[in-house]
Structure formats: C-alpha cells, structure tokens
C-alpha positions as CSV (number, residue, x, y, z in Angstrom):
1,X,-24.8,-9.3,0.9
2,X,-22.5,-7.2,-1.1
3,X,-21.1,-8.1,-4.9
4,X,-17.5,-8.7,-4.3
5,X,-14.6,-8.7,-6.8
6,X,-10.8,-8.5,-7.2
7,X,-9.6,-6.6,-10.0
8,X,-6.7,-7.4,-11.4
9,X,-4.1,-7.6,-14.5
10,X,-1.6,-9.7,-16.3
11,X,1.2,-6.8,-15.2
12,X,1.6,-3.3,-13.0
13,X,0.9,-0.2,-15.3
14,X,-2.7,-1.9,-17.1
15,X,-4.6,0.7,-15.3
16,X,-6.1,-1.3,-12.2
17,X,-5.7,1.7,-10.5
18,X,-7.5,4.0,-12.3
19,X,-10.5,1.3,-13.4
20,X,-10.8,0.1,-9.3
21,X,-11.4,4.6,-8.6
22,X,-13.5,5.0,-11.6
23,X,-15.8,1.8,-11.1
24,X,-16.0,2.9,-7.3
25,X,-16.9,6.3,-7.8
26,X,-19.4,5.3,-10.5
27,X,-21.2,3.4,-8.0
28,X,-20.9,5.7,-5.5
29,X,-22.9,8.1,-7.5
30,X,-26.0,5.6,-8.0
31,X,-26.1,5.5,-4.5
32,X,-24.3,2.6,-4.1
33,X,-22.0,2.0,-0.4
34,X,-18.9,0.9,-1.8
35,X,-15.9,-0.5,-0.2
36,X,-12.3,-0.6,-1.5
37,X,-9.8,-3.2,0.0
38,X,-5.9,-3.4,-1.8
39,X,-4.0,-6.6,-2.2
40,X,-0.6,-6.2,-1.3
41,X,1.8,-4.0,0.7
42,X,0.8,-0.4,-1.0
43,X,0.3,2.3,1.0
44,X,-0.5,4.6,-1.4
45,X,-3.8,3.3,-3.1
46,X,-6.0,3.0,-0.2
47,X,-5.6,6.7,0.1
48,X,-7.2,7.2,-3.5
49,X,-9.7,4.5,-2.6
50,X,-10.9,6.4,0.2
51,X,-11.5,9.7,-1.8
52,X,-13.6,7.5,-4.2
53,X,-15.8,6.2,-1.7
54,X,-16.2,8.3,1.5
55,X,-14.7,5.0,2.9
56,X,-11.1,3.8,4.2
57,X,-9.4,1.5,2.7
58,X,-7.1,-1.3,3.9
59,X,-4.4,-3.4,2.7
60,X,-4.5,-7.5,2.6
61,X,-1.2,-9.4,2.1
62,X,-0.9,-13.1,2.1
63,X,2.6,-13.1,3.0
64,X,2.2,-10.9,6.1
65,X,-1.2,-11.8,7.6
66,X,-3.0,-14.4,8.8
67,X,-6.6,-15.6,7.2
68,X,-8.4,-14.5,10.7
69,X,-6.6,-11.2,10.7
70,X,-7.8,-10.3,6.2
71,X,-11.2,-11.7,7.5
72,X,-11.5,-9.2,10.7
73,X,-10.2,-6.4,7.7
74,X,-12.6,-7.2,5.1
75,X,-15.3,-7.5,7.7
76,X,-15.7,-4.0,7.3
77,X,-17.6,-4.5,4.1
78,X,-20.6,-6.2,5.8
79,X,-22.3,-3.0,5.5
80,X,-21.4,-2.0,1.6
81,X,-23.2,-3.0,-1.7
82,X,-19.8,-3.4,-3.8
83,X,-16.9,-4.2,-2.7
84,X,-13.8,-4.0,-4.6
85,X,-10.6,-5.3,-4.4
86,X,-7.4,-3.7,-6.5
87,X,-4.7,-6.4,-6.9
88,X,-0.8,-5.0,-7.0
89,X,1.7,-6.3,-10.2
90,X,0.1,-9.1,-12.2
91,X,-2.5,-11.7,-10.9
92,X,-0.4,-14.4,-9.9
93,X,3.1,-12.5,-9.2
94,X,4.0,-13.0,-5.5
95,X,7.5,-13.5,-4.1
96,X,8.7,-17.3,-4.3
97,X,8.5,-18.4,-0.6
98,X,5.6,-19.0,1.1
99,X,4.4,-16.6,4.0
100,X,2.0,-16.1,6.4
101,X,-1.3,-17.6,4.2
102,X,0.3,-17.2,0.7
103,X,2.8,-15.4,-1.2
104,X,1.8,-12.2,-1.2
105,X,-0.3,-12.4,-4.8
106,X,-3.8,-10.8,-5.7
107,X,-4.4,-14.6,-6.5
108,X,-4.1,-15.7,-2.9
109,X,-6.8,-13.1,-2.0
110,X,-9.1,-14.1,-4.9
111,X,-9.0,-17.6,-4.0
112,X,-9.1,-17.4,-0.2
113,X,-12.3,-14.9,-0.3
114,X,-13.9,-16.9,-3.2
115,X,-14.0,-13.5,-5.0
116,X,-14.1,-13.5,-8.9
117,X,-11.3,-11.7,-10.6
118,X,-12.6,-8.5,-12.7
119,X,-9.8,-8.5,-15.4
120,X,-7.7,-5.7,-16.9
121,X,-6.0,-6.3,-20.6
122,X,-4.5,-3.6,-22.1
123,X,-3.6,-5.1,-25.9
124,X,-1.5,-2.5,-27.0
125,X,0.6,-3.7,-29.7
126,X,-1.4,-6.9,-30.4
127,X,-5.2,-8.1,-30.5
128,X,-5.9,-11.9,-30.4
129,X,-3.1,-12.3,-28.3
130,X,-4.8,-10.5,-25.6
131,X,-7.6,-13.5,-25.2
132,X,-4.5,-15.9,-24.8
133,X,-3.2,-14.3,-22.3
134,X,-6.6,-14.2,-20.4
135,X,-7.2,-17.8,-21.0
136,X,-4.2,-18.2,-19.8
137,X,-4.7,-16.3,-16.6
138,X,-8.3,-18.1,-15.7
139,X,-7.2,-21.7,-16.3
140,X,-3.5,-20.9,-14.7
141,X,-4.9,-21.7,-11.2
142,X,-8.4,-23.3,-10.4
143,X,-9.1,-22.1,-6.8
144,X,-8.8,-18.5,-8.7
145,X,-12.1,-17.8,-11.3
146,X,-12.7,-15.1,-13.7
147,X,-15.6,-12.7,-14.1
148,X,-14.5,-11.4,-17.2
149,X,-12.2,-8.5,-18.9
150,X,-12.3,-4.6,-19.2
151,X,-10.3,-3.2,-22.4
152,X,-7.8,-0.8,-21.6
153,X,-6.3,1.7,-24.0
154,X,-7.4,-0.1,-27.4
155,X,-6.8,1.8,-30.2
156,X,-9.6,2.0,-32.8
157,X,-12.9,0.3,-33.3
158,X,-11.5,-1.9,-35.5
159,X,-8.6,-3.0,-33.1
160,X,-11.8,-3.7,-30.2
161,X,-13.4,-6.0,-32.4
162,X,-10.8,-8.4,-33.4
163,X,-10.0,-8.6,-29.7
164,X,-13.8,-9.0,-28.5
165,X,-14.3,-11.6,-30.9
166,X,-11.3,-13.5,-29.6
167,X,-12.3,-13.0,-26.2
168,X,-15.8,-14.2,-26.7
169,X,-14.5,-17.0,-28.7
170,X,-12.8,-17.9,-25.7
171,X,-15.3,-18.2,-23.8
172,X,-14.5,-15.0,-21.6
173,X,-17.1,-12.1,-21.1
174,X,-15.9,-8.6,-22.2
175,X,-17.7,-6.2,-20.2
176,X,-16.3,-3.2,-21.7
177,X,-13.5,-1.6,-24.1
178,X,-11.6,2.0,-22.8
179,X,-10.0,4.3,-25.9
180,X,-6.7,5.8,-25.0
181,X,-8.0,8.7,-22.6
182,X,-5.0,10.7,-20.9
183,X,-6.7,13.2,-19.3
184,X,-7.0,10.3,-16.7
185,X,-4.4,9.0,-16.0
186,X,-3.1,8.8,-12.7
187,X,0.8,10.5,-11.8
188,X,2.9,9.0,-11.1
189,X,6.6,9.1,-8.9
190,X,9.3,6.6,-8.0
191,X,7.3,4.6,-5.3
192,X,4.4,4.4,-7.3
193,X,1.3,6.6,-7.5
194,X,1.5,10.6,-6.3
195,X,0.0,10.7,-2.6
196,X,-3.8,11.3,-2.9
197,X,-3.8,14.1,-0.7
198,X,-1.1,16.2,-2.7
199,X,-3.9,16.4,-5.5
200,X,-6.3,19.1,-5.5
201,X,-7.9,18.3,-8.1
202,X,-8.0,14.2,-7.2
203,X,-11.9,14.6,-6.8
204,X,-12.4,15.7,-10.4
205,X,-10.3,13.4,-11.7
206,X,-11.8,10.6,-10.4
207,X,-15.0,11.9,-11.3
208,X,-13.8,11.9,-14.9
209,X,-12.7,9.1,-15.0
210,X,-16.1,7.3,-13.7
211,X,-17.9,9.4,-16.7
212,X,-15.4,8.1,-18.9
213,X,-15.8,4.1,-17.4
214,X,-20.0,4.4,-17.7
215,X,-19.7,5.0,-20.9
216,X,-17.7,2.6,-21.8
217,X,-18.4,-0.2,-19.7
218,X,-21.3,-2.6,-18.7
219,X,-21.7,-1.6,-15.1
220,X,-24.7,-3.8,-14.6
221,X,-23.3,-6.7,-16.5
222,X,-20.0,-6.2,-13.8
223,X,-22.3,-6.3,-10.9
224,X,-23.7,-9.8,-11.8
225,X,-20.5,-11.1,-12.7
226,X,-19.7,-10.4,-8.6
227,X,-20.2,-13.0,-6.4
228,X,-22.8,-12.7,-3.3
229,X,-20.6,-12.1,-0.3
230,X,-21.3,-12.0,3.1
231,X,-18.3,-12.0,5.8
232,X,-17.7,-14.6,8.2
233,X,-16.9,-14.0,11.9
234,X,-12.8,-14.0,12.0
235,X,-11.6,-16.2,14.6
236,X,-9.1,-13.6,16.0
237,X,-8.3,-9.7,15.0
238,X,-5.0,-7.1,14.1
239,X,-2.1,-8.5,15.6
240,X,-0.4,-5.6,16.5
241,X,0.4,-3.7,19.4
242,X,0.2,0.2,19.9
243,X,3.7,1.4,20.3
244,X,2.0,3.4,23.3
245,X,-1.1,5.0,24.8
246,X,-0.4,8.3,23.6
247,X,1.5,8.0,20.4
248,X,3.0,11.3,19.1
249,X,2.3,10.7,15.2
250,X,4.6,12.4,12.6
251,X,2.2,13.5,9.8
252,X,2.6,15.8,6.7
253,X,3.8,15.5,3.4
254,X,7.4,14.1,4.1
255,X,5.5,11.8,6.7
256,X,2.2,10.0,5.2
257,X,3.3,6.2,4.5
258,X,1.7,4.5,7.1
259,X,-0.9,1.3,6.4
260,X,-4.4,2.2,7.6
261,X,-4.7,-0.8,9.9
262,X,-1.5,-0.1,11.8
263,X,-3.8,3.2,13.2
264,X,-7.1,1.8,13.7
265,X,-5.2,-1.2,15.3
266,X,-3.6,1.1,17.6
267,X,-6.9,3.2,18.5
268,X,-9.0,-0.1,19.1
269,X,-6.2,-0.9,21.5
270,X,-6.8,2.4,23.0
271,X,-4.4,4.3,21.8
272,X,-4.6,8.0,21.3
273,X,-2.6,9.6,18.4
274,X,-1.7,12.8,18.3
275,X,-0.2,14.1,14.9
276,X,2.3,16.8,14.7
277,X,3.6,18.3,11.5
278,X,7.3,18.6,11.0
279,X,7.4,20.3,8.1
280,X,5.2,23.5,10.1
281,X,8.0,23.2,12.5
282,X,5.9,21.5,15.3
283,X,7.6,19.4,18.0
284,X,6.2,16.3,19.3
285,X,3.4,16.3,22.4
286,X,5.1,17.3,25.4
287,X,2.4,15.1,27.0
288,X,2.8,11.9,24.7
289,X,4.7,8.6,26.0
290,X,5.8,7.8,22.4
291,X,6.7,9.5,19.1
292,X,6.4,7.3,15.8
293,X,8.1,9.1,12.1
294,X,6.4,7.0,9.1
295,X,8.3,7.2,6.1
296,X,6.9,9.3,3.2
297,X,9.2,11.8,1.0
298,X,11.7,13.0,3.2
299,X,14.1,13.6,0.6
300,X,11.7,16.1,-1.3
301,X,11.8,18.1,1.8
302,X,14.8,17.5,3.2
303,X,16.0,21.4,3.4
304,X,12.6,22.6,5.3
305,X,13.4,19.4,8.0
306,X,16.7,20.8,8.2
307,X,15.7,23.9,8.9
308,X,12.9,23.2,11.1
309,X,14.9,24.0,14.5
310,X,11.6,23.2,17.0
311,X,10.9,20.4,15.7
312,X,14.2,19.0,15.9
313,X,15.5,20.4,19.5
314,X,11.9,19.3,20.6
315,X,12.6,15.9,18.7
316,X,15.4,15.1,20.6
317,X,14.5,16.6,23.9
318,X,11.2,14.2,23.7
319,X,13.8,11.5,22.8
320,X,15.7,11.6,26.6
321,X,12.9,10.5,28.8
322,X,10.5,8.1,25.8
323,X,11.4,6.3,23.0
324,X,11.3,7.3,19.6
325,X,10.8,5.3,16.7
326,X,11.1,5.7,12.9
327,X,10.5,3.5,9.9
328,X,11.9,3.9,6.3
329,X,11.8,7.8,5.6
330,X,11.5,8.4,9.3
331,X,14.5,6.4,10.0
332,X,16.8,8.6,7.7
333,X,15.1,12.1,9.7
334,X,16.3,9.9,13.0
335,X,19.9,9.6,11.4
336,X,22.5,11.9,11.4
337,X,22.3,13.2,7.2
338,X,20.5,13.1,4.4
339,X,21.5,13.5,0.8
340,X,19.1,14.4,-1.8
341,X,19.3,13.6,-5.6
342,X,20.8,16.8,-6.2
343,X,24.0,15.7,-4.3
344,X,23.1,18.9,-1.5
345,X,24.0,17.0,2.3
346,X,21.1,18.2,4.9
347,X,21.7,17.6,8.4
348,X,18.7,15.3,10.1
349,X,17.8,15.0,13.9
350,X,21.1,13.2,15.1
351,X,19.1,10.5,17.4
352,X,20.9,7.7,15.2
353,X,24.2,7.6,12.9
354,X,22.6,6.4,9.7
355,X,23.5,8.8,7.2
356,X,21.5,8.2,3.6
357,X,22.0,9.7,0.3
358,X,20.0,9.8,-2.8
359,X,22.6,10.9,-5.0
360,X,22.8,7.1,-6.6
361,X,19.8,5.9,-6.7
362,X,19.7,1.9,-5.8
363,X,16.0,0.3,-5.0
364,X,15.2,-1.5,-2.0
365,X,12.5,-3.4,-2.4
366,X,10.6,-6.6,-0.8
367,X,9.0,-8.5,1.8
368,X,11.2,-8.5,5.2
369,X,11.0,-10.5,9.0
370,X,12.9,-9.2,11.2
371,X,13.8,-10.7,14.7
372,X,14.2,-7.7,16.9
373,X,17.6,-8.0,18.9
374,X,16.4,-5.2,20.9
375,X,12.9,-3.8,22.2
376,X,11.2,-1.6,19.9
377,X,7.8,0.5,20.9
378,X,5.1,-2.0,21.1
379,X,7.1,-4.9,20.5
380,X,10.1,-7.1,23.0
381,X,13.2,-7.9,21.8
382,X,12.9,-11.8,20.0
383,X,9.5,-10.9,18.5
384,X,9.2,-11.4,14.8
385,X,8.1,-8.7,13.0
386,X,7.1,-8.9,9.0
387,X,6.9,-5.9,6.7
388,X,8.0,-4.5,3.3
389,X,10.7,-2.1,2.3
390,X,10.6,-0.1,-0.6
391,X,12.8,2.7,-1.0
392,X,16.0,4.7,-3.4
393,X,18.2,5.4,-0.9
394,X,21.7,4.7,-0.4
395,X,23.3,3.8,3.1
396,X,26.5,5.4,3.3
397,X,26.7,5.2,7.6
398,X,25.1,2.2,9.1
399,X,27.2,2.1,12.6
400,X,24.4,2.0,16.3
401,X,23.5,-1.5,17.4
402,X,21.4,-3.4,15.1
403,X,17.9,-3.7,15.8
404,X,17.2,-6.9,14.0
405,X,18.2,-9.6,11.9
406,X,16.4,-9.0,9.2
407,X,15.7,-11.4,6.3
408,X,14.1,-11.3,2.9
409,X,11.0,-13.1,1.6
410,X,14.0,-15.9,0.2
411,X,14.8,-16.5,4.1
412,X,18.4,-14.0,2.7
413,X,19.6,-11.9,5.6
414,X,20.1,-8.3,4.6
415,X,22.3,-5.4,5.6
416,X,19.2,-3.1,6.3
417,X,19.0,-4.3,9.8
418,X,17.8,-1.0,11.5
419,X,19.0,0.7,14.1
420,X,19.0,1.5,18.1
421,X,20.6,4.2,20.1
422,X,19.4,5.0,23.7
423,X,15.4,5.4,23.3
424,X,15.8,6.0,19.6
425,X,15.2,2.9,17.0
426,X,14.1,2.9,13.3
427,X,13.8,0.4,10.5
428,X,13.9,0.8,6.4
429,X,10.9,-1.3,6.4
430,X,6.9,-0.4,7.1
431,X,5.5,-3.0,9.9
432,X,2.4,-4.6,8.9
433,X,2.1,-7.4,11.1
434,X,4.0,-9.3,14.4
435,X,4.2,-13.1,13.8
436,X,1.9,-14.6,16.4
C-alpha cells in the first residue's frame, strides 16, 4: 500500500513544482520508494520528477486517455511507499469540452484515483483570503477531497499566523508555512520549466529545496493525510502503436519533448530505439525502418542544425526508402526554414515545405484530435489521433498535403493541420494517445 496524493494549487506559478521535487526527494532520503506521476500534458516535469526519485515519471490526462490506460500507468506505483501526483494550472482548470475521461483537470485525476489533494496557497498580497479560497477549492467539487494546505512564500511570522488561524478556523489542516526562499526556485523559459537535463546542478537544487521543505513542513502529518492506495488491475494497457520496430529516435537538446509512455509503449510493443544526436552531427541508423524528430528547442539551435551537413544529407537519404516523421519542433527541422527570434533565416532538412519563423512570437496552445487523411508511422489514415500543441512559432509556408483535420478541445478546426510529402509527415502537436 503506498500514501497517495495529488498536489495541487488554485493557479500555475504557486510552486507545485518545486514542493512535489522537494517532498519527493525528502522522502527519498528516509528511505522512502517514491513515485511521481504529472496531471496533464507536460513533458517537462516528469523529467525533474525522475531526478528526484531515481524513478520515471509519467503523464495522466483526462482528456486524452482512457481510465484503463491512467490505471495500467499508475500501476507502476504498486511497488512505492509515496506516491505523488503534481497537478498542471489550478485544481479544477481543464478545457470546456469533455474528452476522453474528463477535461483534462488535476481534479479529474484526484477524483477518479480517490487521491486527496495536498494543497498549495501562496497568499502573497492577502492573508484570510487565502482560507477562502481553499474552502472554496475543497467544497467546489465533492468527488474531489482535501488533505490540507502547504504555505508558499509568506512573508513574516506575523503574516503565517493570521493565515493559519483562518485556515484552521476553516476547518482545513495547515501542514506547513515556506518563507520566500529564491535560491530554489526553479527556471524558467517560454514552454514552462528549463529541461531537467540542461541543469548541472538540478541534483543540488532539489536537495535544497528538500532541506528547505523538512524544515518547514510536517512531513509525517502529510503522510497520514494520504490515503492507503493500492492499484487495481487495468482492464486494458497504452494504446499506442510503435511507429516501427527499429525507430531511429532524434535525441539531444533541440530534440527531448517526448512523453515517457509514448517510449515504453513503443519498447513493450517490441520496439527498439535507437537515438541519434543531431546536434553532434549524427545521421539516423542506416539499419532503422523509421526515424521519429520530437520537438524540443529547435529554434535555440537552429544555426548548429543548419550546419549539421551529415545529419541532414543522411536525413534525407534515410527519408527515400522509410518514412520519417516529425512532431512540433521536429516538424519545422522536416520543413524547408526556420526563423529564430532574432529575425536570422536558417535553412532546415527540406523533406516538407513548412517554413516557421519566430520573429513574432504567437502561442499555440491546446488540446488537439486529429483525423489523419493520410497514413502516418504507426498509425492508418482515418485513425483519430489526440494530443496537445504548445508552441511560439509562426507559420509563414504551410503548402504539402495535409495530414489531418485537426480540431481543438471546442470541436474548432485549426490551420495546423500537419503535413505529408512522399515518406516524410509531421505535426505541431505531441501524440499522446490514438482514440480506440
């Protein structure tokens, strides 16, 4: 049996994050097996999660999966003592049409895995407000209970107590109170949180941040607040296909967004992935039937792709006899140009005519389906694909055949609809799931 919560927030930027690695890690060091999970479409955090832990991490979505395919994921926990999982934006926030199992909120996980919610209030700029807000977030929705609150970034002792007292008054446990501490705080960049791996000093920093969390906080009293969880046999697994049997993987720092599932999905079909590093130059494996490009930052490295000349002549010789496919980030390094936010045009592989530019920023960012008009690695043309784009670029050249008709979480069709050429195909957004 392992204590199981959700942590969450009333918005994005309370420092779920940060309090989900610290609480993790500070487990960890009592010996504790500890298991991170992340609600949402994020494919950033479960890399942080995993240097906390020792353990991978996984994303859960509502909107994209179904309940037997988050309880084969969480299954994984069966062997852990704590398991944890980080909520994305505030508690309830999902998108307003209904999707797979739910709308995509940390609520709909809470609720569905009978998990208590481990709250984050930061009550900067008010006090006794603060235990409104909670009470309003426990009795908002009854499926969805609350184990208590963790005080973020309060400002003086004095400033603690009148929000404790309000809290307790409430009715709600406070389980601990954090002063302002910026030495750990997490960086930040314009899709969220820096890549794990492009911090060297991540493991100190999350070791500071669990000194900094013990002292402050009531781990004991958070343990019993969990609830007793033990996971139930899912009636069916990961629906997703492996684009291939031996899958050519893209990976470096311009190439790293790429959900955790979608691999071990792909190896437990029997898959073999072999990763190759643009940015050194390499070309994919001559022996490999398919070459997958995850997105990631090409834009921050859009000179050294340009210049990589083996990787791109190898790129597009792989692309004559097997296909190739890209998604968000490795769709624009399939397309003819990029250009980055200084305005500089770099030329990209030239296996599709979509030519980007960062110059104006404009976010794209949401839930999609798509309903592939064409064939796709792993997937036949008329399957229904869901995933979520989330990205600055702007399209300037749009002009191969269309992959998909691809609509928002509103049921809105879009103008991202993806591309195919010959063997090559991309998409702006990151496949979590095929409808079954």
């Amino acid at each position: 049996m392992a204590a199981s919560l959700v942590i969450s927030a009333p918005a994005s930027g309370v420092g779920k994050t940060t309090l989900t690695l610290a609480l993790a890690r500070a487990w960890r060091n009592r010996g504790l097996n500890v298991q991170c999970f992340k609600s949402g479409p994020d494919y950033i955090d479960p890399a942080f999660h995993a240097a906390a832990t020792g353990r991978a991490s996984v994303n859960l979505d509502s909107w994209a999966m179904d309940r037997g395919t988050i309880s084969h994921l969480v299954s994984r926990g069966a062997d852990a003592d704590v398991v944890l999982a980080e909520g994305s934006m505030g508690l309830f926030d999902g998108v307003a049409a209904r999707g797979v199992s739910g709308t995509g909120a940390t609520a709909d996980i809470a609720e569905m895995l009978d998990w208590p919610v481990l709250l984050v209030i930061d009550p900067s700029g008010q006090a006794q407000t603060a235990a409104a807000i909670a009470a309003g977030l426990r009795d908002y929705r009854p499926g969805v209970r609350l184990a208590g609150v963790v005080l973020n970034r309060v400002a003086s002792p004095r400033h603690e107590a009148l929000v404790r007292r309000a809290l307790v008054e409430a009715g709600i446990a406070v389980f601990g109170a954090l002063p302002r501490h910026a030495e750990i705080s997490m960086p930040k960049r314009h899709l969220g949180l820096v890549q794990a791996e492009e911090q060297a000093e991540i493991g100190k920093l999350i070791d500071e941040a669990a000194r900094f969390v013990a002292e402050h906080v009531d781990l004991d009293a958070v343990l019993r607040s969990a609830a007793s969880w033990s996971p139930q046999l899912a009636a069916n697994g990961l629906n997703v296909a492996p684009p291939g049997q031996r899958v050519a993987l893209a990976r470096d720092a311009a190439f790293s967004f790429v959900y955790p599932h979608m691999l071990e999905a792909w190896r437990a079909a029997g898959a073999e992935i072999v990763p190759f590093s643009p940015l050194a130059d390499e070309a994919p494996d001559a022996s490999a039937d398919v070459c997958w490009l995850p997105g990631g930052y090409p834009e921050l490295h859009a000179g050294r792709i340009a210049s990589s000349a083996r990787f791109r002549s190898g790129l597009r010789a792989f692309a004559e006899t097997r296909p190739v496919h890209g998604e968000c980030g490795g769709y624009m390094v399939l397309g003819t140009a990029l250009t980055d936010a200084d305005g500089i045009r770099h030329e990209m592989t030239g296996l599709l005519g979509l030519e980007t530019s960062f110059a104006k920023r404009r976010m794209h960012l949401g839930y999609r389906l798509a309903e592939l008009a064409a064939p796709m690695p792993g997937h036949q043309a008329g399957a229904r694909l869901r995933g979520h784009e989330f990205h600055y670029s702007t399209i300037i050249a749009q002009p191969d055949r269309p992959l998909a008709v691809v609509h928002d979480a509103t049921g809105a069709i879009i103008a991202e609809t993806g591309s195919q050429r010959g063997r090559a195909t991309g998409t702006f957004f990151h496949l979590i799931a095929e409808d079954r």
